[in-house]
PQR file of N, CA, C, O and H, with PARSE charges and radii, in Angstrom:
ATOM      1  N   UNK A   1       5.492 -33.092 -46.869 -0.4000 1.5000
ATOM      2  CA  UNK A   1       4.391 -32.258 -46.456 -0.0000 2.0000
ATOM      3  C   UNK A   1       3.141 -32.622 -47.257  0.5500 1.7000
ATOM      4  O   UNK A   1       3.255 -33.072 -48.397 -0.5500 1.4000
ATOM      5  N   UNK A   2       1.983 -32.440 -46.696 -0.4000 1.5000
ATOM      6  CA  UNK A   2       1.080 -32.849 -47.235 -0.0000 2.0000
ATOM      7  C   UNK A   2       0.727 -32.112 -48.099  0.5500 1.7000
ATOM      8  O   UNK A   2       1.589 -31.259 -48.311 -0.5500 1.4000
ATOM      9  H   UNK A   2       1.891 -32.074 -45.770  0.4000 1.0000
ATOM     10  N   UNK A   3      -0.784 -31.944 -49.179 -0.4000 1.5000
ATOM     11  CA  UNK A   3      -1.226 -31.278 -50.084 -0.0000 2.0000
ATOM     12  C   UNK A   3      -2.014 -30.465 -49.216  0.5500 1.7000
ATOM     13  O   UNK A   3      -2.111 -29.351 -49.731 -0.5500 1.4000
ATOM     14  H   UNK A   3      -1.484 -32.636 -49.006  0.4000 1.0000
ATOM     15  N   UNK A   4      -2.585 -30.523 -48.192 -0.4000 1.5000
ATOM     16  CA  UNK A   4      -3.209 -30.123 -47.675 -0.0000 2.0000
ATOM     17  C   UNK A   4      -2.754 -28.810 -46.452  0.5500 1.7000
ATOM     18  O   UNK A   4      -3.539 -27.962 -46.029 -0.5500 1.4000
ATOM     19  H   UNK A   4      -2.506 -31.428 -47.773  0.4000 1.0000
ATOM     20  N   UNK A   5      -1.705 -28.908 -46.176 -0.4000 1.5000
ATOM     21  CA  UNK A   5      -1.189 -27.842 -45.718 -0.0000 2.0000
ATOM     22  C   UNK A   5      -0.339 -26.996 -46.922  0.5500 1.7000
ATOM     23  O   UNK A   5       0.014 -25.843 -46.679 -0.5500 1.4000
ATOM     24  H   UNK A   5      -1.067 -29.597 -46.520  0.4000 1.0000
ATOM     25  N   UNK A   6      -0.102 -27.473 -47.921 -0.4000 1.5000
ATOM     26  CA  UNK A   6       0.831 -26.098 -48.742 -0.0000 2.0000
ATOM     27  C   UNK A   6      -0.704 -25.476 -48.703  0.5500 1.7000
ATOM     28  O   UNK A   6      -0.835 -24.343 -48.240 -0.5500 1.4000
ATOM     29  H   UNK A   6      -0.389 -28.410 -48.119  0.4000 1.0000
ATOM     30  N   UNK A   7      -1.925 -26.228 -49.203 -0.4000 1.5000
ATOM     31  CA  UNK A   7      -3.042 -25.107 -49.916 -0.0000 2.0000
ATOM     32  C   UNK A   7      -3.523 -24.306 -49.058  0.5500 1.7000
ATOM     33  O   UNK A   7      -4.275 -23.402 -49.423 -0.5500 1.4000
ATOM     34  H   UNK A   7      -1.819 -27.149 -49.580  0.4000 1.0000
ATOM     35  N   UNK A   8      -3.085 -24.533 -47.368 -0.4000 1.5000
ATOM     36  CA  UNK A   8      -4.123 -23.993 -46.403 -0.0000 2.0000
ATOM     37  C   UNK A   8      -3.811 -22.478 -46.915  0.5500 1.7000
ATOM     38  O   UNK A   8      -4.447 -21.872 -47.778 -0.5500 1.4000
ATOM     39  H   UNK A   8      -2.475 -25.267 -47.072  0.4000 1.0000
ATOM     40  N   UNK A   9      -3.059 -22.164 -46.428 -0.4000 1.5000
ATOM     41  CA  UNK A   9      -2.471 -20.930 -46.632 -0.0000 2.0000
ATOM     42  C   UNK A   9      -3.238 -19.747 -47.874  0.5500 1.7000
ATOM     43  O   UNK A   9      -3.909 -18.741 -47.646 -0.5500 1.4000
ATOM     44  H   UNK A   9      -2.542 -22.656 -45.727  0.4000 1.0000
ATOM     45  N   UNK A  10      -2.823 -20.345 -49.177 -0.4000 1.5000
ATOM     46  CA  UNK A  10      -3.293 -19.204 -50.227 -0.0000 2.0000
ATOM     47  C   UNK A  10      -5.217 -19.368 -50.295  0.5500 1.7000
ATOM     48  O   UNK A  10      -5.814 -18.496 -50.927 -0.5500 1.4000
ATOM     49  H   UNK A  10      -2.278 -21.163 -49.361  0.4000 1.0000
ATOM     50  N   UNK A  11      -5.935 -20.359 -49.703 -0.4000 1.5000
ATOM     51  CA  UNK A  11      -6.503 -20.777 -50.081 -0.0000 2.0000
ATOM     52  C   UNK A  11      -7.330 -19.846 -48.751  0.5500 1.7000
ATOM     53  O   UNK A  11      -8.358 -19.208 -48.978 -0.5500 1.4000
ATOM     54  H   UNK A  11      -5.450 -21.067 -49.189  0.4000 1.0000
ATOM     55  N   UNK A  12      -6.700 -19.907 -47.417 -0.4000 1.5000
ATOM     56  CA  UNK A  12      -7.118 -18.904 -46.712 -0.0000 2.0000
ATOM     57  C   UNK A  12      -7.339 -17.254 -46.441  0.5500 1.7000
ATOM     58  O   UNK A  12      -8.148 -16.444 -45.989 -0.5500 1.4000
ATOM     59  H   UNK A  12      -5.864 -20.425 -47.232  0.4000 1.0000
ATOM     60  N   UNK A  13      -6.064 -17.364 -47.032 -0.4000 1.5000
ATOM     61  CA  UNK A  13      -6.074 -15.739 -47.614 -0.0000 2.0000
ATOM     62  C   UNK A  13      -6.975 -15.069 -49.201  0.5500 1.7000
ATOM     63  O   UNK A  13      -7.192 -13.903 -49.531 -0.5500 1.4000
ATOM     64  H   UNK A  13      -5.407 -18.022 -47.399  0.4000 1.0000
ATOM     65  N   UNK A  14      -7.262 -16.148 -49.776 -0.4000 1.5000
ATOM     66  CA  UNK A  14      -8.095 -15.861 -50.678 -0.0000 2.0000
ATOM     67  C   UNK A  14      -9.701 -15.759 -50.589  0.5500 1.7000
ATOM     68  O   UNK A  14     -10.402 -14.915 -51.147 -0.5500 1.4000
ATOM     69  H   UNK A  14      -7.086 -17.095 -49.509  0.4000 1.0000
ATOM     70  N   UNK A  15     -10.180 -16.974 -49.634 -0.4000 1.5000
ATOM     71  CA  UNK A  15     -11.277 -17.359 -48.756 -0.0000 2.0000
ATOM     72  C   UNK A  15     -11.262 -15.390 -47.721  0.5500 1.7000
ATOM     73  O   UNK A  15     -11.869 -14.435 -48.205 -0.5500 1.4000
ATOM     74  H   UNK A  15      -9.611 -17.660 -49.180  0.4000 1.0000
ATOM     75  N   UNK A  16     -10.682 -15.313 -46.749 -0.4000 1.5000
ATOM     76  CA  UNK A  16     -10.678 -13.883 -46.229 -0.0000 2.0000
ATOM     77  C   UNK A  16     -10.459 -12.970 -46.695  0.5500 1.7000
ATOM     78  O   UNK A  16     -10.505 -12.009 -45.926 -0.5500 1.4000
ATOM     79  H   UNK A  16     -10.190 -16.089 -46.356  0.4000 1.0000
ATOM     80  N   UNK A  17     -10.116 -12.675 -48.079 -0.4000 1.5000
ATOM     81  CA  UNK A  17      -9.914 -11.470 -49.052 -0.0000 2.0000
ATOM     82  C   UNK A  17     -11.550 -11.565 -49.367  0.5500 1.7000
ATOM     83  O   UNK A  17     -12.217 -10.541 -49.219 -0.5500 1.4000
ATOM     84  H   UNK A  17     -10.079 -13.455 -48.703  0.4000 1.0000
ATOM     85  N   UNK A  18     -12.080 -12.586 -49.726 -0.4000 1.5000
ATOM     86  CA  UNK A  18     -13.698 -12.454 -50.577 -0.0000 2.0000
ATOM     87  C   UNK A  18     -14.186 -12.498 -49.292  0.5500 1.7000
ATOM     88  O   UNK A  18     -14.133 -11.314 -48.957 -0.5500 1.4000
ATOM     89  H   UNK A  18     -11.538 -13.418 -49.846  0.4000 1.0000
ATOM     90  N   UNK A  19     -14.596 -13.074 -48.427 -0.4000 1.5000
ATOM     91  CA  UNK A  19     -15.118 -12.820 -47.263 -0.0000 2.0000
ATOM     92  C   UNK A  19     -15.236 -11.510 -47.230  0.5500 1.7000
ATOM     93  O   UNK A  19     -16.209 -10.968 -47.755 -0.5500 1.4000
ATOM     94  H   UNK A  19     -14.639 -14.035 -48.699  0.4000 1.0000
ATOM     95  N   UNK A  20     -14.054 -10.653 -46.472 -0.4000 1.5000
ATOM     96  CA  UNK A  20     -14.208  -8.961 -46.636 -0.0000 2.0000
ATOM     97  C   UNK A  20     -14.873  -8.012 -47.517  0.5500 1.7000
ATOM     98  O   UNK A  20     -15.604  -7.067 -47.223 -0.5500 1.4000
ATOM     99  H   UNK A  20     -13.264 -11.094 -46.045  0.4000 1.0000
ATOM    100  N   UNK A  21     -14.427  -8.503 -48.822 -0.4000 1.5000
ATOM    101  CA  UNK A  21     -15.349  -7.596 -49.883 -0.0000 2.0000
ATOM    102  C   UNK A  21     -16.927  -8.295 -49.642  0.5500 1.7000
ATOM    103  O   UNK A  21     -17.773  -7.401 -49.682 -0.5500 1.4000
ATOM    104  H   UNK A  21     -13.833  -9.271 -49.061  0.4000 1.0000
ATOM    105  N   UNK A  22     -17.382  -9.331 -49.462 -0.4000 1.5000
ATOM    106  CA  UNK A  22     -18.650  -9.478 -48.876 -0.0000 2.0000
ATOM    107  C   UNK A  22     -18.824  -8.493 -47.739  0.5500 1.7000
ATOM    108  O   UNK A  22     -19.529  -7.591 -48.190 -0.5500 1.4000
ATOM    109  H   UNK A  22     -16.695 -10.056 -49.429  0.4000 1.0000
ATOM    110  N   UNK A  23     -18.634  -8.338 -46.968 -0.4000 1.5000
ATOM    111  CA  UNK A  23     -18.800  -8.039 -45.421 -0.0000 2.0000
ATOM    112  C   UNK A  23     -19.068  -6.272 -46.107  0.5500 1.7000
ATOM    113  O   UNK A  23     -20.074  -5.563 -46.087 -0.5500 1.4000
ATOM    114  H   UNK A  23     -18.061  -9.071 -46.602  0.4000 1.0000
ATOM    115  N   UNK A  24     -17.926  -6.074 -46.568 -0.4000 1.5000
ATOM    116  CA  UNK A  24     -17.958  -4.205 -47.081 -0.0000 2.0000
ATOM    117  C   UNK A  24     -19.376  -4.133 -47.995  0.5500 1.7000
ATOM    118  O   UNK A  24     -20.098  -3.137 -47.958 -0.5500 1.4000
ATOM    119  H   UNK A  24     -17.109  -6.650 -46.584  0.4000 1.0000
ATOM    120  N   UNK A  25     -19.684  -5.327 -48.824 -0.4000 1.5000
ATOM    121  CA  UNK A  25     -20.685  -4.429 -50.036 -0.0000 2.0000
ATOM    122  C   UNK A  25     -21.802  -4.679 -48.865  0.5500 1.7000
ATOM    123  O   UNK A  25     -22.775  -3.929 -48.947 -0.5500 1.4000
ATOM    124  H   UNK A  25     -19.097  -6.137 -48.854  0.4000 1.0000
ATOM    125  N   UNK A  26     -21.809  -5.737 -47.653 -0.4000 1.5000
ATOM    126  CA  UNK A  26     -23.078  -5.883 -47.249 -0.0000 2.0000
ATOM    127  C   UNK A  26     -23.762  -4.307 -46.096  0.5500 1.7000
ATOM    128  O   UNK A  26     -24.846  -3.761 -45.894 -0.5500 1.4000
ATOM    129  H   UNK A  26     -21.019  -6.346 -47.586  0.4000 1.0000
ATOM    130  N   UNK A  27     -21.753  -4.085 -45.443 -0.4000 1.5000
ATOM    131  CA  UNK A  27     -22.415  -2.818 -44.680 -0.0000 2.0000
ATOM    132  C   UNK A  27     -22.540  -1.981 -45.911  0.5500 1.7000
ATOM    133  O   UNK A  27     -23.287  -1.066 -45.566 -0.5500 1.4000
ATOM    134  H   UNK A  27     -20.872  -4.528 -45.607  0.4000 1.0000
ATOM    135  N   UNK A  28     -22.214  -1.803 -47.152 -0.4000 1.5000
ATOM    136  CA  UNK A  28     -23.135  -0.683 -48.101 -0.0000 2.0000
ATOM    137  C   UNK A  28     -24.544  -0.659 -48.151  0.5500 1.7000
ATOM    138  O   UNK A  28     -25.181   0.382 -47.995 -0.5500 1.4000
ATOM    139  H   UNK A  28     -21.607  -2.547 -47.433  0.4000 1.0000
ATOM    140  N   UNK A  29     -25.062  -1.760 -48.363 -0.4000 1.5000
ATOM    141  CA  UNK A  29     -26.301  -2.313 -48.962 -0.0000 2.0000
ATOM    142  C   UNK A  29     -26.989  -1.839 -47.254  0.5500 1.7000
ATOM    143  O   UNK A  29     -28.039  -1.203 -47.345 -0.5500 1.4000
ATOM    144  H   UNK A  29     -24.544  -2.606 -48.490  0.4000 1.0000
ATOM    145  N   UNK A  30     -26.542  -2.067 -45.942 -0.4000 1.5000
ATOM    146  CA  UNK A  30     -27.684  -2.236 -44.925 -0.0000 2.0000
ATOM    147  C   UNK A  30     -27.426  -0.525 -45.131  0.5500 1.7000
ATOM    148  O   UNK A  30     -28.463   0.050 -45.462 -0.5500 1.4000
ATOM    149  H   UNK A  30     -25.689  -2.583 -45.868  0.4000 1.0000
ATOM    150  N   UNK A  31     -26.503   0.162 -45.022 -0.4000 1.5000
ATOM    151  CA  UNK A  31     -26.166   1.303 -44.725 -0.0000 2.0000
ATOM    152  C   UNK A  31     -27.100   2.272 -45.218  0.5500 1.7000
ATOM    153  O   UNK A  31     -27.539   3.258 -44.624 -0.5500 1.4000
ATOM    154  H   UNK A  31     -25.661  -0.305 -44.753  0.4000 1.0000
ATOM    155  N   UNK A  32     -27.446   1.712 -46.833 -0.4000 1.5000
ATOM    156  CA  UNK A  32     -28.206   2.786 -47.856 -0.0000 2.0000
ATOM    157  C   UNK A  32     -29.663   2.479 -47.436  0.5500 1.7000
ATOM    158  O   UNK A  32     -30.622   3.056 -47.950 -0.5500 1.4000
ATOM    159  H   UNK A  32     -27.090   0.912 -47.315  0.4000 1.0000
ATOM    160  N   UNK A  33     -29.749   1.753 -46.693 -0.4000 1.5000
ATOM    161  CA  UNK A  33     -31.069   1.180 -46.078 -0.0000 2.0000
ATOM    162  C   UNK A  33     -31.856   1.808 -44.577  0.5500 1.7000
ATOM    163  O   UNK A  33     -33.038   2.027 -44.314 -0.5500 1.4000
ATOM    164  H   UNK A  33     -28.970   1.284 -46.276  0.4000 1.0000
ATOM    165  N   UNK A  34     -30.575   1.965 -43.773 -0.4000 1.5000
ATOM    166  CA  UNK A  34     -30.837   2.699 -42.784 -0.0000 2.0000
ATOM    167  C   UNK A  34     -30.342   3.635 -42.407  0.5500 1.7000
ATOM    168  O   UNK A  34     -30.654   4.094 -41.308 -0.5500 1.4000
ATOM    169  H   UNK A  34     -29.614   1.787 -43.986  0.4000 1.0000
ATOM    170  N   UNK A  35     -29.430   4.206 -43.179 -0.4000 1.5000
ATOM    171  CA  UNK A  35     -29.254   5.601 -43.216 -0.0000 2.0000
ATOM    172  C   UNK A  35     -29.561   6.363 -44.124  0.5500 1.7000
ATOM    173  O   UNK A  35     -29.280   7.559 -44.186 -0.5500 1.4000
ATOM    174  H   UNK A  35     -29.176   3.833 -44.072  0.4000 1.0000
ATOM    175  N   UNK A  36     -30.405   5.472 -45.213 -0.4000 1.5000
ATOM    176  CA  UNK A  36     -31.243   6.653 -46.536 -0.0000 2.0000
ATOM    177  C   UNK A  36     -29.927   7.456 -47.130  0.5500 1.7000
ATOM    178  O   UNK A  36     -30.142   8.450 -47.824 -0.5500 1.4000
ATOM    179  H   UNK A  36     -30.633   4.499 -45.163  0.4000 1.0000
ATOM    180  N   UNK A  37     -28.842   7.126 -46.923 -0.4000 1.5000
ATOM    181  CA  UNK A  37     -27.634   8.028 -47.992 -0.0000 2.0000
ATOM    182  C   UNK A  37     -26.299   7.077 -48.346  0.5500 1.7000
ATOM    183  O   UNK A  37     -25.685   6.186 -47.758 -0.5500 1.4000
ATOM    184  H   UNK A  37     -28.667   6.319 -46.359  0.4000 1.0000
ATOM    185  N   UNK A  38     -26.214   7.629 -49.383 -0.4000 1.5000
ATOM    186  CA  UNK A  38     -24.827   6.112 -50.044 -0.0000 2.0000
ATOM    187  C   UNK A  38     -23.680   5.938 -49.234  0.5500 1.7000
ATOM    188  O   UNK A  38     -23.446   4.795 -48.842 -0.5500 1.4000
ATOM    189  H   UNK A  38     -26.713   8.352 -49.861  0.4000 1.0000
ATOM    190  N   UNK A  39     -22.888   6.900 -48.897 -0.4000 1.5000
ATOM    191  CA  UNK A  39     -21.720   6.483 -47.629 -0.0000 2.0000
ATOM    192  C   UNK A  39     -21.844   6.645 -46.465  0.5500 1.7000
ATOM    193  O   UNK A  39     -22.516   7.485 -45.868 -0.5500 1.4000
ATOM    194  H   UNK A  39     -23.078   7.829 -49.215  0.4000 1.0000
ATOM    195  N   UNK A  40     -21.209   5.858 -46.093 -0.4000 1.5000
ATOM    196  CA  UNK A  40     -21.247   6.278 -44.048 -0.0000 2.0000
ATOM    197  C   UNK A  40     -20.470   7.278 -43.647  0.5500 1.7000
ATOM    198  O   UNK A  40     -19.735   7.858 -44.446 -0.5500 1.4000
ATOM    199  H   UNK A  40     -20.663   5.175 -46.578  0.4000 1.0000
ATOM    200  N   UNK A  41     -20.522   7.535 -42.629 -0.4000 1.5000
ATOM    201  CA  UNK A  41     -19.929   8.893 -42.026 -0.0000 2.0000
ATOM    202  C   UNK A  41     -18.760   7.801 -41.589  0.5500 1.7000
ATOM    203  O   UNK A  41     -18.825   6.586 -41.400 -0.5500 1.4000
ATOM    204  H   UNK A  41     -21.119   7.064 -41.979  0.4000 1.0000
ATOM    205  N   UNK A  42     -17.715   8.701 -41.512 -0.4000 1.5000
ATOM    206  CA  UNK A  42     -16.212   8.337 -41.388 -0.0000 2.0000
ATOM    207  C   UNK A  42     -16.150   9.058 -39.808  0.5500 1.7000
ATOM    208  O   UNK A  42     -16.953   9.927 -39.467 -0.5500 1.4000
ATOM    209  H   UNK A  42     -17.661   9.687 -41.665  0.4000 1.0000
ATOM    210  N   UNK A  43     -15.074   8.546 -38.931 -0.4000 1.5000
ATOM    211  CA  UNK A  43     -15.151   9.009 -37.764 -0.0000 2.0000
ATOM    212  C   UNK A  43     -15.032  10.546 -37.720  0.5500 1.7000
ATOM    213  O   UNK A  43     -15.690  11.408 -37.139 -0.5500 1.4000
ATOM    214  H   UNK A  43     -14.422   7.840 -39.208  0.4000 1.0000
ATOM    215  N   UNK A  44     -13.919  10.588 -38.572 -0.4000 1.5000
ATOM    216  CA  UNK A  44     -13.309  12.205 -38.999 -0.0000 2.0000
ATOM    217  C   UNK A  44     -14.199  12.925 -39.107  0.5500 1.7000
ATOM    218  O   UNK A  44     -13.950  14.099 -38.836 -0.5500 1.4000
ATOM    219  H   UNK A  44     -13.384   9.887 -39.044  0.4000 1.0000
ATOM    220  N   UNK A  45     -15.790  12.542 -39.594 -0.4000 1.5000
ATOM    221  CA  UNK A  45     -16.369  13.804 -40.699 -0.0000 2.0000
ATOM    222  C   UNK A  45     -17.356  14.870 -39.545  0.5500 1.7000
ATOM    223  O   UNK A  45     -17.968  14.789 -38.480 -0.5500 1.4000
ATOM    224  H   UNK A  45     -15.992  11.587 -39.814  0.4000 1.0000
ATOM    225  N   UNK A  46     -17.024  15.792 -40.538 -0.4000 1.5000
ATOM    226  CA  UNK A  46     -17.822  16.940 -38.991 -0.0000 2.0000
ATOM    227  C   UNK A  46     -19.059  17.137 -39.261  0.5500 1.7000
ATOM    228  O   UNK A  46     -19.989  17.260 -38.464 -0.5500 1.4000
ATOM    229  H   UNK A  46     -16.527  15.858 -41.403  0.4000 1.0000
ATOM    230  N   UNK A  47     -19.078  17.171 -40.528 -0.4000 1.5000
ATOM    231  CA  UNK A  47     -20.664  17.208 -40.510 -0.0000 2.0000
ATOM    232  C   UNK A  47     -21.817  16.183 -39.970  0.5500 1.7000
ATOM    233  O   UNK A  47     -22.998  16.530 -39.959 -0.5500 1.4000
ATOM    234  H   UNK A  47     -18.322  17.071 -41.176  0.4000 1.0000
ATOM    235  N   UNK A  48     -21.429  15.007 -39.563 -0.4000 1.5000
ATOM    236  CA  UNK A  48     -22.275  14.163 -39.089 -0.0000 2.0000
ATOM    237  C   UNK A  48     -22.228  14.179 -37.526  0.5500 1.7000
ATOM    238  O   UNK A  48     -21.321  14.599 -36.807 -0.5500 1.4000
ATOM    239  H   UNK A  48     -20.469  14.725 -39.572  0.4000 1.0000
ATOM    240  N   UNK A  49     -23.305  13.677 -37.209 -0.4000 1.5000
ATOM    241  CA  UNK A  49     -23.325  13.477 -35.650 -0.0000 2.0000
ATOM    242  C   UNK A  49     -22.686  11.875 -35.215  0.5500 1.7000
ATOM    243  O   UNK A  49     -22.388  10.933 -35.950 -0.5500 1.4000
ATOM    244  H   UNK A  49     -24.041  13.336 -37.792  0.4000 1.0000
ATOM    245  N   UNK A  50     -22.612  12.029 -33.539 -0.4000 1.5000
ATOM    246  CA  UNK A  50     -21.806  10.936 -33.019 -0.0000 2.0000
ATOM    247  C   UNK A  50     -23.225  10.245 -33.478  0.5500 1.7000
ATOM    248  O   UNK A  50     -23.032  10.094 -34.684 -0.5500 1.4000
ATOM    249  H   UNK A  50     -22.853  12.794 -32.943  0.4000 1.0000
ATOM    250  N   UNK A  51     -24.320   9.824 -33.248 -0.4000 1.5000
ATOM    251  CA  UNK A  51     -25.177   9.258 -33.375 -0.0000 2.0000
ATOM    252  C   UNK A  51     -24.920   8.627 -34.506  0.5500 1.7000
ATOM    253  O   UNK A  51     -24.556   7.456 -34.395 -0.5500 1.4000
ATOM    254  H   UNK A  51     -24.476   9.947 -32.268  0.4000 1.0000
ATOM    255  N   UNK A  52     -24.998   9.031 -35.451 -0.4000 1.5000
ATOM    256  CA  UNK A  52     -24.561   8.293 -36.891 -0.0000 2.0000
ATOM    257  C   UNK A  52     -23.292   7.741 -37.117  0.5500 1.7000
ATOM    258  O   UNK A  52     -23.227   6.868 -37.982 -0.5500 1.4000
ATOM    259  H   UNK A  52     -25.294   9.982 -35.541  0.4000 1.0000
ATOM    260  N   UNK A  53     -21.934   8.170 -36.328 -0.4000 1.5000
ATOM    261  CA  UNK A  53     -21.005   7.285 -36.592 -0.0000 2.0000
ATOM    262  C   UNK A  53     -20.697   6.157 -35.809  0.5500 1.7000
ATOM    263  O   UNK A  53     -19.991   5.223 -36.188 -0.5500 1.4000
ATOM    264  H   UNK A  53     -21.986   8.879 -35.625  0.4000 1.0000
ATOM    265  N   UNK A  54     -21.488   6.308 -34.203 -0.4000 1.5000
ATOM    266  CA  UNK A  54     -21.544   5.001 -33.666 -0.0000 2.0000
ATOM    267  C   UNK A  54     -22.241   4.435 -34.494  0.5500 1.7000
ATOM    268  O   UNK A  54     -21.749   3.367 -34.859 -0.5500 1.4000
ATOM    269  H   UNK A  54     -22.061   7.067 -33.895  0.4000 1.0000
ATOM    270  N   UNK A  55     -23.314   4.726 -35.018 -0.4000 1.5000
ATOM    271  CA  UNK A  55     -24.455   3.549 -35.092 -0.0000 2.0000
ATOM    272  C   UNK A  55     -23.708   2.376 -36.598  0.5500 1.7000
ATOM    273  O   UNK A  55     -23.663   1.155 -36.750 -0.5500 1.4000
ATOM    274  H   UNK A  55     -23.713   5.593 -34.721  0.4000 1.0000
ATOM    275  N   UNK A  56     -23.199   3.675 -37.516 -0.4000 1.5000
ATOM    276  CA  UNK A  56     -22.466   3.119 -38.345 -0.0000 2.0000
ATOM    277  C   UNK A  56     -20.993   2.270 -38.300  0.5500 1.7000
ATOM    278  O   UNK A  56     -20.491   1.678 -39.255 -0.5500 1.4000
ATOM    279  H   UNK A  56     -23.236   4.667 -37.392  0.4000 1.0000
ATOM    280  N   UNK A  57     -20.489   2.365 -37.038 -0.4000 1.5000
ATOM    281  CA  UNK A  57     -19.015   1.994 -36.298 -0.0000 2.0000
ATOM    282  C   UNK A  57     -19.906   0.653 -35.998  0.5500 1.7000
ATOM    283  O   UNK A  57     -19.467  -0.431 -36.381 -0.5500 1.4000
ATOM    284  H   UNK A  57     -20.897   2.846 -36.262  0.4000 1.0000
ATOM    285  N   UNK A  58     -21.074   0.725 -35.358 -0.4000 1.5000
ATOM    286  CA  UNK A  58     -21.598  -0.746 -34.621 -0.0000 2.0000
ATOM    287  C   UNK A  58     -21.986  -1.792 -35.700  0.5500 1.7000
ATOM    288  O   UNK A  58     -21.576  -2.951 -35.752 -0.5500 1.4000
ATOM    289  H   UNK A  58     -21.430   1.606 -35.047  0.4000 1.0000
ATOM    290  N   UNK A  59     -22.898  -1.148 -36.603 -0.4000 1.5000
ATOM    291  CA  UNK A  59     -23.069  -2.037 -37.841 -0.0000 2.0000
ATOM    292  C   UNK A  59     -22.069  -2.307 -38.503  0.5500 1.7000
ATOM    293  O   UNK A  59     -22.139  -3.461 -38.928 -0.5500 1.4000
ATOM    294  H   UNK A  59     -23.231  -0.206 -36.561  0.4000 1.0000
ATOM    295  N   UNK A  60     -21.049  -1.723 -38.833 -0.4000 1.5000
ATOM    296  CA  UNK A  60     -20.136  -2.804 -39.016 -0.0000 2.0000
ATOM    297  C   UNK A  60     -19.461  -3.861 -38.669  0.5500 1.7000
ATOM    298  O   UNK A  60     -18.921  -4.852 -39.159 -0.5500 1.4000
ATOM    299  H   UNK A  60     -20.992  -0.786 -38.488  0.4000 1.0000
ATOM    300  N   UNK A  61     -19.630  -3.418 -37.810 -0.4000 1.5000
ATOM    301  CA  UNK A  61     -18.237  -4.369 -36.691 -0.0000 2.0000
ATOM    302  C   UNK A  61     -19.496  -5.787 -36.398  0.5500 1.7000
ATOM    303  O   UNK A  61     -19.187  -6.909 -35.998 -0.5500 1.4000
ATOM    304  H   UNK A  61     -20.068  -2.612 -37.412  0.4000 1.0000
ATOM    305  N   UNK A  62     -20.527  -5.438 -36.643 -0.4000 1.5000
ATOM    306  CA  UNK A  62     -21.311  -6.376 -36.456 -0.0000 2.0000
ATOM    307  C   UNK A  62     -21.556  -7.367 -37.540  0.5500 1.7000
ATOM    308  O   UNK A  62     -21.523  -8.566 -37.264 -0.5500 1.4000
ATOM    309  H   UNK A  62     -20.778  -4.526 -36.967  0.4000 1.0000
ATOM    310  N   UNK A  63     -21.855  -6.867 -39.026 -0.4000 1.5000
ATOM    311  CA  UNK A  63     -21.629  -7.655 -40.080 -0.0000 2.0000
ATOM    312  C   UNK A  63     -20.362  -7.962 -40.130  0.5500 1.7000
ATOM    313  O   UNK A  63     -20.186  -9.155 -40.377 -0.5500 1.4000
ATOM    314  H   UNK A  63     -21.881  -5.893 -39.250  0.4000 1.0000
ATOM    315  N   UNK A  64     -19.378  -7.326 -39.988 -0.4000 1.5000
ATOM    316  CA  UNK A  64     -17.857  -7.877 -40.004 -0.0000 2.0000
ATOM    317  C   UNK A  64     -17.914  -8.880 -39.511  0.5500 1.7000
ATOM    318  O   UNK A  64     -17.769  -9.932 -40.133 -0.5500 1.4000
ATOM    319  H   UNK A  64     -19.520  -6.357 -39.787  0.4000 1.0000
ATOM    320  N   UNK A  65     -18.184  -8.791 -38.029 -0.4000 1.5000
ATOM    321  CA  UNK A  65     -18.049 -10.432 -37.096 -0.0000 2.0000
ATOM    322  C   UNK A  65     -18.918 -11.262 -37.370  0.5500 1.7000
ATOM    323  O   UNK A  65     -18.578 -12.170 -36.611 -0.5500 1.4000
ATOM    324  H   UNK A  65     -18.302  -7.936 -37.523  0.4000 1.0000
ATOM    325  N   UNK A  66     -20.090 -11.750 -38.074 -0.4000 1.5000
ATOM    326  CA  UNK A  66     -21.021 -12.243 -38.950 -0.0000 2.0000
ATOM    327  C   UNK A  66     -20.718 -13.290 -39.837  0.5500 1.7000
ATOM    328  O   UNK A  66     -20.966 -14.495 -39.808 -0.5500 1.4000
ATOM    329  H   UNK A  66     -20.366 -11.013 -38.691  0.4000 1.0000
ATOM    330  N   UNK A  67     -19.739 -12.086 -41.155 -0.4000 1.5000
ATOM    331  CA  UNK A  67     -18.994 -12.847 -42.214 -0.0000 2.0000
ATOM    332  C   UNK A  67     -17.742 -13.272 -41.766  0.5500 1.7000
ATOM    333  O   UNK A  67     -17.003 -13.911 -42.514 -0.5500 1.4000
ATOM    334  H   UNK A  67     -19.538 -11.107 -41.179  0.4000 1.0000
TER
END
């Protein structure tokens, strides 16, 4: 087997572990930006409106697919 396939593997999962924590601090950073408050609304939360958890459901999924 080559060298090049044992490394794919850990080397991918390590590559998409940091990828993700990029992707999460970046929806923090746009989040505190356009929603003026440090966390996002969680689907669950009642106090927020649908307005804010789509918009926050879309921005992610959008930087997600990005990084």
């Amino acid at each position: 087997m080559k060298a090049s396939k044992i490394a794919y593997k850990p080397v991918g999962l390590a590559l998409g572990a940091v990828s993700g924590m990029a992707a999460g601090l970046a929806f923090k950073q746009a989040w505190k930006i356009l929603g003026h408050e440090d966390d996002a609304p969680d689907a669950t939360d009642e106090h927020r409106t649908w307005k804010e958890v789509l918009l926050a459901a879309a921005l992610q999924g959008a930087i997600f697919a990005v990084v």
